[in-house]
N, C-alpha and C positions, 0 to 999 in steps of 0.2 A: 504493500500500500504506500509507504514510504517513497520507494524507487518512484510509483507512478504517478505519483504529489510531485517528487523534484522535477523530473522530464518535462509533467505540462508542463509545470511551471517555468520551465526555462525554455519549451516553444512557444507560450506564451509571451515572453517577455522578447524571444526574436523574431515575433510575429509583431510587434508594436515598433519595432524599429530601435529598441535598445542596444549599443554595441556588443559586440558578442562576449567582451572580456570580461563589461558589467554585468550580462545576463547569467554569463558561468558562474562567477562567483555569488551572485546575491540569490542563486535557484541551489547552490554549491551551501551556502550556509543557512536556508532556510531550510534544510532538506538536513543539515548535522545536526540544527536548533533540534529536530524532530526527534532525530536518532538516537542522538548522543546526549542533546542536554546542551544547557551556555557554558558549562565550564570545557566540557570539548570543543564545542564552536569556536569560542573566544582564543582557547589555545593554538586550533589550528590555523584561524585566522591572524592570528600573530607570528606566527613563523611560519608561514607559507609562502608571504610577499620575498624575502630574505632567499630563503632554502631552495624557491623553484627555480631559481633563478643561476644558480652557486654553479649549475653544470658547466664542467670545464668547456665540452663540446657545444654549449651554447654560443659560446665565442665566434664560431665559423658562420655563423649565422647574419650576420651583421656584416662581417669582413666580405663574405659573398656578393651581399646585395650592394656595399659599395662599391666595391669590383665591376659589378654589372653598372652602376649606374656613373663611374668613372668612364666606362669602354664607352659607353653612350657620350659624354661629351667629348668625349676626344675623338669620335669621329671613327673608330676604328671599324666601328660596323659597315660607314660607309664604304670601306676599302676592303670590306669583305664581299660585299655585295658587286661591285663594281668588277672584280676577279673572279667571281660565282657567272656572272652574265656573260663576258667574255667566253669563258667556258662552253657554257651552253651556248652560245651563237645562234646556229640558227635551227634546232631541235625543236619541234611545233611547240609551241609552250615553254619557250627558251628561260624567258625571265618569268615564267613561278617556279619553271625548276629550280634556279639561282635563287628566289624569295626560298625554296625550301634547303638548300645547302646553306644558305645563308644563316638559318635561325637555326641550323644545327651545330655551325658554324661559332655561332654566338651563344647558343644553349651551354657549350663544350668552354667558354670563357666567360659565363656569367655565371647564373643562377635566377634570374627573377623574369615569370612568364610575361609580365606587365611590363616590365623593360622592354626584353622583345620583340612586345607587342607592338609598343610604340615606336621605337627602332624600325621595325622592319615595315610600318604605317610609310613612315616619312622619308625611306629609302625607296621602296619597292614600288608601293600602289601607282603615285604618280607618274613613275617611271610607264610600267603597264599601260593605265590608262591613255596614257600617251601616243604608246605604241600601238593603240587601238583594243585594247584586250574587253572582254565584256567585264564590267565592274563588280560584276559577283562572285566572278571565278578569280579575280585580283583579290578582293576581298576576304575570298575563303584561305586558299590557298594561303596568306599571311595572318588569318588568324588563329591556325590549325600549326600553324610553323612555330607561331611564338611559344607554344604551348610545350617546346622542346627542352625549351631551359628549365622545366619541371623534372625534366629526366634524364638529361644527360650531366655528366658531372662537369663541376659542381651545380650541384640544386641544393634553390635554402629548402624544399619541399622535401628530401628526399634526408637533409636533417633533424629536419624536426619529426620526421618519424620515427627515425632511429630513435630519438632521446626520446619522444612517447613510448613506446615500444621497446626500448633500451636492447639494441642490437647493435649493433658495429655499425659505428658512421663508414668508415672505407669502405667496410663489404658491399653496404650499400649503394655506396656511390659509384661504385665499378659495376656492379649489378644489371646500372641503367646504360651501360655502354649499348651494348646487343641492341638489346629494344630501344633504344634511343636512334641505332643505325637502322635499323627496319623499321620505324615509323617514319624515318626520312622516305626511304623506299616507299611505303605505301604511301605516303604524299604524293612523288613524284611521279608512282604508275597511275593513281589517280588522275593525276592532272594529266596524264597521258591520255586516260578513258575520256576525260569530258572534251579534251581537244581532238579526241579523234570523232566521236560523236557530233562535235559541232565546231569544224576548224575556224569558223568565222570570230568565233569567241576571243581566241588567240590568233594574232597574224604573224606572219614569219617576222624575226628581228634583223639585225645586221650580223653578219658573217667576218668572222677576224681570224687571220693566218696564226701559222704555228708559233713564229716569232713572238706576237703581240702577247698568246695565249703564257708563253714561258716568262714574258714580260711583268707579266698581272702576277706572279704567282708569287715576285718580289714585295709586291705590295701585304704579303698574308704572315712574315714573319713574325708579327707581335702576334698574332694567331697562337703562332708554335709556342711563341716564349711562353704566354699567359697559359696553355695549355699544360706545357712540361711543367711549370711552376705548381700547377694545382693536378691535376690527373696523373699529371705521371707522376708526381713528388709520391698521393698517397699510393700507384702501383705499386713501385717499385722499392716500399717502404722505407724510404728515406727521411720521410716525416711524417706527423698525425694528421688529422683532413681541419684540426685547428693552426695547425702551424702551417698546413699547406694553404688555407684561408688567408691566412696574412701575409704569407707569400706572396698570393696571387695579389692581394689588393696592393701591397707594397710594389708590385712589377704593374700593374694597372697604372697606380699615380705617376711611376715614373715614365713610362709612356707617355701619358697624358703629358709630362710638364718635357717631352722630347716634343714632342706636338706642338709646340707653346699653346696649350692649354689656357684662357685667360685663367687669372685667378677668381673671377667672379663665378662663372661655369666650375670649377671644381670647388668652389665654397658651396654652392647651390647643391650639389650633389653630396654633400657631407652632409647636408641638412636633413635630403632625403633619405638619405639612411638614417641617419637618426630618428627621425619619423618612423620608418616603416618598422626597426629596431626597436622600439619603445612599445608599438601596438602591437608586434608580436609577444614582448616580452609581458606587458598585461596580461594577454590574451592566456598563456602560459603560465599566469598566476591565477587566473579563473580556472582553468582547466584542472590544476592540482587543489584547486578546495573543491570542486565539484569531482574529482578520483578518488578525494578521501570521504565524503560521501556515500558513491557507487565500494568504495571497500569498506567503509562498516556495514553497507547494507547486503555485501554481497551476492551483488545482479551480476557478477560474472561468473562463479564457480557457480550461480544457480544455473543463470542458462546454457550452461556447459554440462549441467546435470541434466537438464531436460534432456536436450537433444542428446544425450546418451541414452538413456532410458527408452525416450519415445523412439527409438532407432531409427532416423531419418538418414539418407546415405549421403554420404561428407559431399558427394556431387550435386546435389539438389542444396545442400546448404551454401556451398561456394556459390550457384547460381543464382540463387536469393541475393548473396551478399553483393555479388560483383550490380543484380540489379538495384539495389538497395541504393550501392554509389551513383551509378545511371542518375537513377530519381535525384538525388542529394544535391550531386553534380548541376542542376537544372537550376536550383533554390541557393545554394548554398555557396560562400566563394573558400577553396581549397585549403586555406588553414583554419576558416571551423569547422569544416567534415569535418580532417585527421583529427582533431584535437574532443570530437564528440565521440569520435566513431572507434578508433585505434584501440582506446584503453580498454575496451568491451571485447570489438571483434576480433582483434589480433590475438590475445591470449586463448581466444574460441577455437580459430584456426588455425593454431598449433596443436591443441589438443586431437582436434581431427587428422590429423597426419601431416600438415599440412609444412612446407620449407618457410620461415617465416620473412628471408630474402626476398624468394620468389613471390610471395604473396603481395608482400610491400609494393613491388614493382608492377603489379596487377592493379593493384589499388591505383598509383601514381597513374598509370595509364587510362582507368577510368574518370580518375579526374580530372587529364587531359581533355576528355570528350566533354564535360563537364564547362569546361575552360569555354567550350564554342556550342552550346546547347541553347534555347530560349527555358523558361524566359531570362534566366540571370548569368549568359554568359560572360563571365569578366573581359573577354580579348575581346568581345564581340564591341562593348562599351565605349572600350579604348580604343580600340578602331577607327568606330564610331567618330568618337569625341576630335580624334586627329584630321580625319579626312573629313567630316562632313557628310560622310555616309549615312543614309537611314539606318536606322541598327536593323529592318527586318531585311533589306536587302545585304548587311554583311551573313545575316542569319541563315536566309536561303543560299550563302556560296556556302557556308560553311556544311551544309545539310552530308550531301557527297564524305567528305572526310568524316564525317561521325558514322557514315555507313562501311566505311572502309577500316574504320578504326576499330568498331568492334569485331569487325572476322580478324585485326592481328589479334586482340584478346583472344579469343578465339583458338589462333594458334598456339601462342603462349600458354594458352591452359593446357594443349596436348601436348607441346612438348617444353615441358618446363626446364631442360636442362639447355637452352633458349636465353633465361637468365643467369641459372646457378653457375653455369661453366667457367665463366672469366673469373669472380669471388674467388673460385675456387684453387685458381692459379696465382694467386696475390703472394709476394712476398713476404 
């Protein structure tokens, strides 16, 4: 009775427009008021703010989304993009293929979807547009792309589940390589299908010799550096994925001030980390008073009881779950799924047999689709907001990629050694 008093109550409170960090914690302590009493309340509300915070591996958190939001002024995505197109030349659909190598591109030296997003808005669409392309199929295609830096490392998303979940930040992080490289693929055969179906959509672009192509490819070495600073660093375990975080943001700045970066542009973007840094780390102090909640009341060894009991086969329960996030993904933007959903389901589907790498990475790919779904796509907003886009029309490009996107889940559930295998070759 308890558990289903907190829950409303905390749909309740993000049903009226409350932020999420408020709503966990005051559905999080009216729910201990119940349980426990005010002397437990009171206690765990005093050292919670302090304690949830203390994680060393919180640290990469922050350091990432600066990383990401340094690479953005500095311009570097632009010279990813510009080397990506070159490439592609004249491939039907040249430049969304280059919009999708591009956000993989920058997935693999950021971390933040919303970066991306916007990134790849004000590099890419216009460009497209330009070229004649149809504005749905520009508009999908870069909103489905941004959604990359959720999974390829470093991702702050792919952090803060670890630390929910308390599984190996590296493992993690290396996990989403695979699926990070075949959700590029399914982008680009995608955008294969829709320009073969309707070549009008996409017209041919210009065509550039071998020379120019080896030319472009000069321009991609901060790529490598920021890459080897952070992916390779925690491969090849040279360092931890918080020291390889401050690596990367430390080779980001300096980048940036090779660039002559104004200083105005890299103060601006300090700020923004800061911001985003703070509302996660609230968010993360709601979340742990409303966990110690759900663990006095024990809603997770119960529903791990049931579904033992009631013998439902671990297959029907993964496919509940994976729809579960579908739905979520619609309503929800991706750090209050994890942070409602993790502490409950994860512990679930381990019990079921289930790789808890592999699972993570299922999840993160769901909320990718999530990321470009109506009605509360995040990428779709930001899109939006940059270009001037009706949001239903970035909505209907994005439609195609969410149908493509659930047969890779699809694959990944049959053959899950897909994700486990590179983890499993780590230093």
């Amino acid at each position: 009775m308890a558990t289903f008093a907190g829950l409303v109550l905390l749909l309740g409170f993000l049903a009226f427009g409350l932020p999420v960090a408020l709503s966990l914690a005051l559905a999080g302590a009216f729910g201990l008021l119940m349980v426990g009493g005010f002397d437990t309340a009171a206690g765990i509300l005093a050292s919670t703010p302090l304690a949830s915070n203390q994680n060393y591996e919180f640290v990469a958190i922050p350091m990432f989304i600066l990383m990401a939001n340094l690479i953005t002024v500095s311009g570097i995505s632009d010279d990813l993009f510009k080397a990506a197109k070159i490439w592609t030349g004249r491939t039907p659909g040249g430049l969304a293929h280059a919009t999708a190598l591009t956000g993989a591109a920058f997935g693999a030296i950021s971390g933040s979807s919303t970066a991306a997003a916007a990134t790849l808005s004000s590099t890419s669409i216009p460009g497209m547009i330009k070229q004649g392309y149809d504005p749905r199929l520009a508009a999908g295609v870069v909103a489905i792309s941004g959604t990359l830096a959720m999974l390829i490392p470093p991702s702050v998303a792919m952090v803060l589940y670890a630390i929910i979940a308390n599984l190996s930040v590296g493992q993690l992080l290396i996990a989403g390589i695979v699926p990070g490289i075949l959700v590029t693929l399914t982008i680009i055969l995608t955008v294969f299908f829709l320009v073969w179906r309707n070549p009008e959509h996409a017209p041919g672009a210009q065509g550039y010799r071998m020379w120019e192509k080896i030319a472009a490819l000069k321009t991609s070495w901060a790529f490598l550096v920021l890459f080897m600073c952070v992916t390779g660093v925690i491969y090849l375990g040279i360092g931890t994925p918080t020291e390889a975080s401050a690596l990367g943001a430390l080779a980001a700045l300096a980048l940036a001030l090779l660039r002559r970066t104004s200083w105005s542009r890299i103060r601006r973007a300090m700020v923004v980390t800061a911001e985003a840094s703070c509302m996660i780390a609230l968010i993360i102090v709601g979340a742990e008073i409303f966990g110690y909640f759900l663990t006095l009341t024990q809603t997770t060894q119960s529903l791990i009881s049931y579904l033992s009991e009631a013998g439902i086969p671990s297959w029907v329960v993964l496919m509940a779950v994976l729809l579960l996030y579908l739905v979520l993904g619609c309503v929800m933007d991706l750090i209050a799924m994890l942070i409602l959903t993790v502490p409950i389901i994860a512990p679930m589907m381990m019990q079921l047999g289930y790789d808890p790498v592999w699972f993570a990475v299922i999840t993160i790919v769901m909320a990718e689709v999530g990321m470009v779904t109506p009605p509360l796509g995040m990428n779709v907003f930001v899109i939006s907001k940059y270009t001037g886009m009706p949001v239903g029309q970035v909505f209907r490009g994005s439609y195609p990629h969410v149908v493509a996107h659930l047969l890779l889940v699809l694959v990944l559930v049959l053959f899950p050694q897909l994700v486990t295998w590179l983890p499993a070759t780590m230093q």
